[in-house]
MMTF fields as JSON, N, C-alpha, C and O atoms, coordinates in Angstrom:
{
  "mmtfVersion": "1.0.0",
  "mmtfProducer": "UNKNOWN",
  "numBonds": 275,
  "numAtoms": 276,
  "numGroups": 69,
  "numChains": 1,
  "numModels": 1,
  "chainsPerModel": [1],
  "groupsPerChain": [69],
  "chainIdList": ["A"],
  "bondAtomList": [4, 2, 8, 6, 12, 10, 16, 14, 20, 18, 24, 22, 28, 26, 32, 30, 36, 34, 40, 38, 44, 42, 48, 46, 52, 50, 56, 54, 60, 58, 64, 62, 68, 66, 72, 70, 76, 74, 80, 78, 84, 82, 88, 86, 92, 90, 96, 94, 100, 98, 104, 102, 108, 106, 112, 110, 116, 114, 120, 118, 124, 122, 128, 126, 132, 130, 136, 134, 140, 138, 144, 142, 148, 146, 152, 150, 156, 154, 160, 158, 164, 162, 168, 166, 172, 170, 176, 174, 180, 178, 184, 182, 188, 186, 192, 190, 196, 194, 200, 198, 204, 202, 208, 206, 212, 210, 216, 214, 220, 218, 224, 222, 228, 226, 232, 230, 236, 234, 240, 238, 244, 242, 248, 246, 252, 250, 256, 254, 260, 258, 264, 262, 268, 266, 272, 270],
  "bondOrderList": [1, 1, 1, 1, 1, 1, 1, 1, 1, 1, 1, 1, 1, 1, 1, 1, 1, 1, 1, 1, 1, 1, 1, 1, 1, 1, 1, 1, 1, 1, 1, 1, 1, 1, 1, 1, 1, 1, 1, 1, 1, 1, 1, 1, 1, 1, 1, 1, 1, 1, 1, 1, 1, 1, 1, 1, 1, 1, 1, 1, 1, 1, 1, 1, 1, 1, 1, 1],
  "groupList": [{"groupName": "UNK", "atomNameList": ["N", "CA", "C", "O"], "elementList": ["N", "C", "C", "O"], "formalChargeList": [0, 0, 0, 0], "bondAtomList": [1, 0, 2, 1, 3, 2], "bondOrderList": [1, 1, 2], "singleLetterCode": "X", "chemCompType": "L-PEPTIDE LINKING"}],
  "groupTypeList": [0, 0, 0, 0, 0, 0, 0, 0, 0, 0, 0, 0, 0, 0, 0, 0, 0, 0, 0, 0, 0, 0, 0, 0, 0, 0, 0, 0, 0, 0, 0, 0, 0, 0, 0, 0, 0, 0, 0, 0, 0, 0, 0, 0, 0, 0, 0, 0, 0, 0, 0, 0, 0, 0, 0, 0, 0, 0, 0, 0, 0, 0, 0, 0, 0, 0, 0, 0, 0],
  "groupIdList": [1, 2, 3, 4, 5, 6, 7, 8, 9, 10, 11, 12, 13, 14, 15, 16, 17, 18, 19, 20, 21, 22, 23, 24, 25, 26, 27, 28, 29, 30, 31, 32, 33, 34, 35, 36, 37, 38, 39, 40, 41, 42, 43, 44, 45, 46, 47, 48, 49, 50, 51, 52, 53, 54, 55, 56, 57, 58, 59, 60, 61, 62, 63, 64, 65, 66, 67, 68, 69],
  "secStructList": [7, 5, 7, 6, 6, 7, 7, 2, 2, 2, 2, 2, 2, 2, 2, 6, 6, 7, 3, 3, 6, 6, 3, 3, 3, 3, 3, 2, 2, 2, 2, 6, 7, 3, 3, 3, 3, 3, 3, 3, 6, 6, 3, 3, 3, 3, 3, 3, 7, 7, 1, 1, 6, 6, 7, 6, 6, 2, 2, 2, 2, 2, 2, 2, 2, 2, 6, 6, 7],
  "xCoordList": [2.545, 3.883, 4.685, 4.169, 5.99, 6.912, 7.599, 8.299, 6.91, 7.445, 8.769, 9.082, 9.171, 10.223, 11.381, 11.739, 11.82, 13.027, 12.623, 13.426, 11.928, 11.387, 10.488, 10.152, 10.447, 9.22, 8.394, 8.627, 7.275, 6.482, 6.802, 6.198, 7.926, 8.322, 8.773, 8.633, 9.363, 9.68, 8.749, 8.852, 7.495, 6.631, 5.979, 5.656, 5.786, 5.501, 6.1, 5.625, 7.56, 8.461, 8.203, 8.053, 8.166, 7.605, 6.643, 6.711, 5.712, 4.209, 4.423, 3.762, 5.202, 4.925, 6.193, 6.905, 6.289, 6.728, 5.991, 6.255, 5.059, 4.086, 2.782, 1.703, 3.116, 2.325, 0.564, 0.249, -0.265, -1.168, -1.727, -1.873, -1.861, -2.208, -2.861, -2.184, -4.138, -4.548, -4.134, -4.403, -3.233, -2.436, -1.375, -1.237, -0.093, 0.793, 1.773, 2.609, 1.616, 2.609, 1.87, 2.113, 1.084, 0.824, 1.062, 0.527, 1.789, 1.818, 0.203, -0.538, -0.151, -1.308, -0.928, -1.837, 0.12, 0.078, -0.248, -0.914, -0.034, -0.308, -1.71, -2.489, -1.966, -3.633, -4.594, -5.8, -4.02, -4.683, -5.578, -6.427, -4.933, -6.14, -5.506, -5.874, -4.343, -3.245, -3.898, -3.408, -4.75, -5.073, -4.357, -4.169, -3.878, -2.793, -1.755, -2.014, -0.626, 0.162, 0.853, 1.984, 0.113, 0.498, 1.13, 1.082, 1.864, 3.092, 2.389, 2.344, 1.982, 1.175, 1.666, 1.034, 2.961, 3.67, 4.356, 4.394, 5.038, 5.26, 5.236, 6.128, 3.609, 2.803, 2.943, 3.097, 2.911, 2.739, 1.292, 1.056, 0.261, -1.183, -1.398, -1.496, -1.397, -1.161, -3.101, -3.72, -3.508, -5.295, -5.342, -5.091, -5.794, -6.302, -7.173, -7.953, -7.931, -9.389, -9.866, -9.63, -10.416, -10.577, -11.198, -12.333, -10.779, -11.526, -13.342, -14.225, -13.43, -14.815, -14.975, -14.005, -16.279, -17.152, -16.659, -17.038, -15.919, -16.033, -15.039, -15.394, -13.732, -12.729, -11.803, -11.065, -11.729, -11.42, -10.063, -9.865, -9.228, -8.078, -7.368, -6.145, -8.24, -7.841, -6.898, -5.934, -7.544, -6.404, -4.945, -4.04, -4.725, -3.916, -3.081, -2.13, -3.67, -3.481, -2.876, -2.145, -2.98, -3.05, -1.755, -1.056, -1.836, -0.478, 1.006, 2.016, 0.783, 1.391, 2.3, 3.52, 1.484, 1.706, 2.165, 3.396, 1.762, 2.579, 4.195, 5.253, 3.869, 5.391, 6.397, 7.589, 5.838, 6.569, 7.485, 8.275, 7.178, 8.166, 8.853, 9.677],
  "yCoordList": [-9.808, -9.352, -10.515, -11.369, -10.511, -11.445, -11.055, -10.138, -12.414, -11.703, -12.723, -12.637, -13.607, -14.632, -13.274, -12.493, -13.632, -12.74, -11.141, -10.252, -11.046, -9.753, -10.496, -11.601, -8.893, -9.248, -7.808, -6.634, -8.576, -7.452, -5.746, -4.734, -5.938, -4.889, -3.673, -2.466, -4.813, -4.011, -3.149, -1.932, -4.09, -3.61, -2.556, -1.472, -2.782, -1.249, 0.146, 1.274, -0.422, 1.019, 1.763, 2.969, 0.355, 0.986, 1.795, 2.863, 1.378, 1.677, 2.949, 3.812, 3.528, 4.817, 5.627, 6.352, 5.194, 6.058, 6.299, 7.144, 5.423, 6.265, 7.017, 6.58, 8.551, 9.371, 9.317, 8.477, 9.939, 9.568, 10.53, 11.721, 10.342, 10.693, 12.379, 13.391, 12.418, 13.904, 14.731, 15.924, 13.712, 14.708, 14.239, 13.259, 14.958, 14.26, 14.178, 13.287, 14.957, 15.149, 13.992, 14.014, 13.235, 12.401, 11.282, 11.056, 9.867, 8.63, 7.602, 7.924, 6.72, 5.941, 5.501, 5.696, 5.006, 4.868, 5.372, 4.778, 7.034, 8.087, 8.132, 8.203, 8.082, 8.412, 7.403, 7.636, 5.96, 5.315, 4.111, 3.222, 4.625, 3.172, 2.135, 1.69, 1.467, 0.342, -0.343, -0.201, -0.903, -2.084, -3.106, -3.276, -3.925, -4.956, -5.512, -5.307, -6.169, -6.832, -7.781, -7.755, -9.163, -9.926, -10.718, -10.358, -12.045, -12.347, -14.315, -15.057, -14.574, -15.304, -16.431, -16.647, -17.18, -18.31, -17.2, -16.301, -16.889, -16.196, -14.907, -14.11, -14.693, -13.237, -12.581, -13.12, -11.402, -9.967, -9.468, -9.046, -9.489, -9.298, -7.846, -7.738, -7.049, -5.501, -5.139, -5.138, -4.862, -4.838, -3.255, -2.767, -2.594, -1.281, -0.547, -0.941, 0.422, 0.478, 1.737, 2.387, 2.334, 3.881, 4.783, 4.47, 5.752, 6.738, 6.641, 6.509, 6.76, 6.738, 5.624, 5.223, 5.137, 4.384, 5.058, 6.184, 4.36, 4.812, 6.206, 7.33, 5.999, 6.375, 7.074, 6.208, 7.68, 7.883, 7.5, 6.542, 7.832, 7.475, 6.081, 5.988, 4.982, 4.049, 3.173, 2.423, 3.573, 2.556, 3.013, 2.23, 4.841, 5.371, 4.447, 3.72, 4.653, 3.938, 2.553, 2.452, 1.775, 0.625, 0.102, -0.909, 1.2, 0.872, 1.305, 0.605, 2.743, 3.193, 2.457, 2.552, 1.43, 0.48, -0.573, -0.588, -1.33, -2.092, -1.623, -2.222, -0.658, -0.064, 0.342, 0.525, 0.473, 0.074, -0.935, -0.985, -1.846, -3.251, -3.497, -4.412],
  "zCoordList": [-5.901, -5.611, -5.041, -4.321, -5.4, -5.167, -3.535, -3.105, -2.881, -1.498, -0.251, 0.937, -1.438, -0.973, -1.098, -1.979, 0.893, 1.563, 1.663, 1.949, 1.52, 2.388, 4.135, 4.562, 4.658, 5.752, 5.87, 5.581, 6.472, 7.089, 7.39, 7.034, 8.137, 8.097, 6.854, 6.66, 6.225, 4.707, 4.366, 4.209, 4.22, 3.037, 3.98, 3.493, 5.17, 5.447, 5.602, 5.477, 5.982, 4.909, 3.903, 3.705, 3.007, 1.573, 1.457, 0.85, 2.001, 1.529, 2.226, 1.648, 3.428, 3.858, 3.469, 4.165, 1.764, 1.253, -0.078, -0.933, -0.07, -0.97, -0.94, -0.539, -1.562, -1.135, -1.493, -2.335, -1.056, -1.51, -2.735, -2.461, -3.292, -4.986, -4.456, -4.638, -3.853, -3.915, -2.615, -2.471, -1.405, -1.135, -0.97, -0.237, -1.764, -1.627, -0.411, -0.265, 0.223, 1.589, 3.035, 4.241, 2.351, 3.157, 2.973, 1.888, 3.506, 2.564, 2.683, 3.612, 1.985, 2.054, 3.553, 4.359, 4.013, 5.801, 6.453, 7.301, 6.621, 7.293, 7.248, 8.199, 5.979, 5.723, 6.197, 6.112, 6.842, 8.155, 6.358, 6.43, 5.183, 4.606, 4.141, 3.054, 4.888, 4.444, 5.734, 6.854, 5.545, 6.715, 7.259, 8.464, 6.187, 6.6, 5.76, 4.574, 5.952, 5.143, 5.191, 5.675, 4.524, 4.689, 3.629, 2.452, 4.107, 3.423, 3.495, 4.477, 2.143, 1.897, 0.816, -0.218, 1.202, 0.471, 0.003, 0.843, -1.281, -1.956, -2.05, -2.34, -1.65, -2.26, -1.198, -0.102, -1.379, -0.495, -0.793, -1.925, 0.193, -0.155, 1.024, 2.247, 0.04, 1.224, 0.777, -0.287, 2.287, 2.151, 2.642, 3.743, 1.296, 0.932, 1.303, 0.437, 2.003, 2.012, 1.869, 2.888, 1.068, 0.694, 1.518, 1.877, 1.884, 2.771, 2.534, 3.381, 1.117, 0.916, -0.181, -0.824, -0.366, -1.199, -2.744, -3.064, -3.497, -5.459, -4.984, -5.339, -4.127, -4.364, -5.643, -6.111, -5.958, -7.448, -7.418, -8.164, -6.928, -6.199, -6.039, -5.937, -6.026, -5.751, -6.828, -6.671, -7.838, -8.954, -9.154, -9.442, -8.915, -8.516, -7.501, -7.788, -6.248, -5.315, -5.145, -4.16, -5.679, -6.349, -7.327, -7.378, -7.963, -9.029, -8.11, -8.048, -7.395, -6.501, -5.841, -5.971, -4.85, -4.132, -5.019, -4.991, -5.682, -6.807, -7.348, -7.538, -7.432, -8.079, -6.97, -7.214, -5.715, -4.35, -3.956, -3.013, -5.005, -4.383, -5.488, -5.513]
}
């Protein structure tokens, strides 16, 4: 992700506006698995981490957050 003139803050706006796939009235923020986000030359490197092991959810998850910015 292209992260020249955004900040930190942004992207966690964002991200807690996206819901989480099997429930949606919760965002992936709320749901405590957006670990961190960092802003890396350029890149926006937002670190994911699934409630459980083989998540089904996650690529969901994933694109979600991608299509966030």
């Amino acid at each position: 992700m292209n992260a020249v003139g955004i900040t930190t803050e942004q992207v966690w706006g964002w991200l807690g506006e996206v819901a989480d796939p099997e429930i949606p009235v919760i965002s992936v923020v709320d749901l405590g698995i957006v670990r961190d986000v960092a802003l890396e030359g350029d890149a926006c490197v937002v670190t994911i981490t699934p409630t459980y092991s083989g998540c089904p959810a996650m690529d969901a998850i994933r694109d979600d957050v991608k299509t966030a910015f």
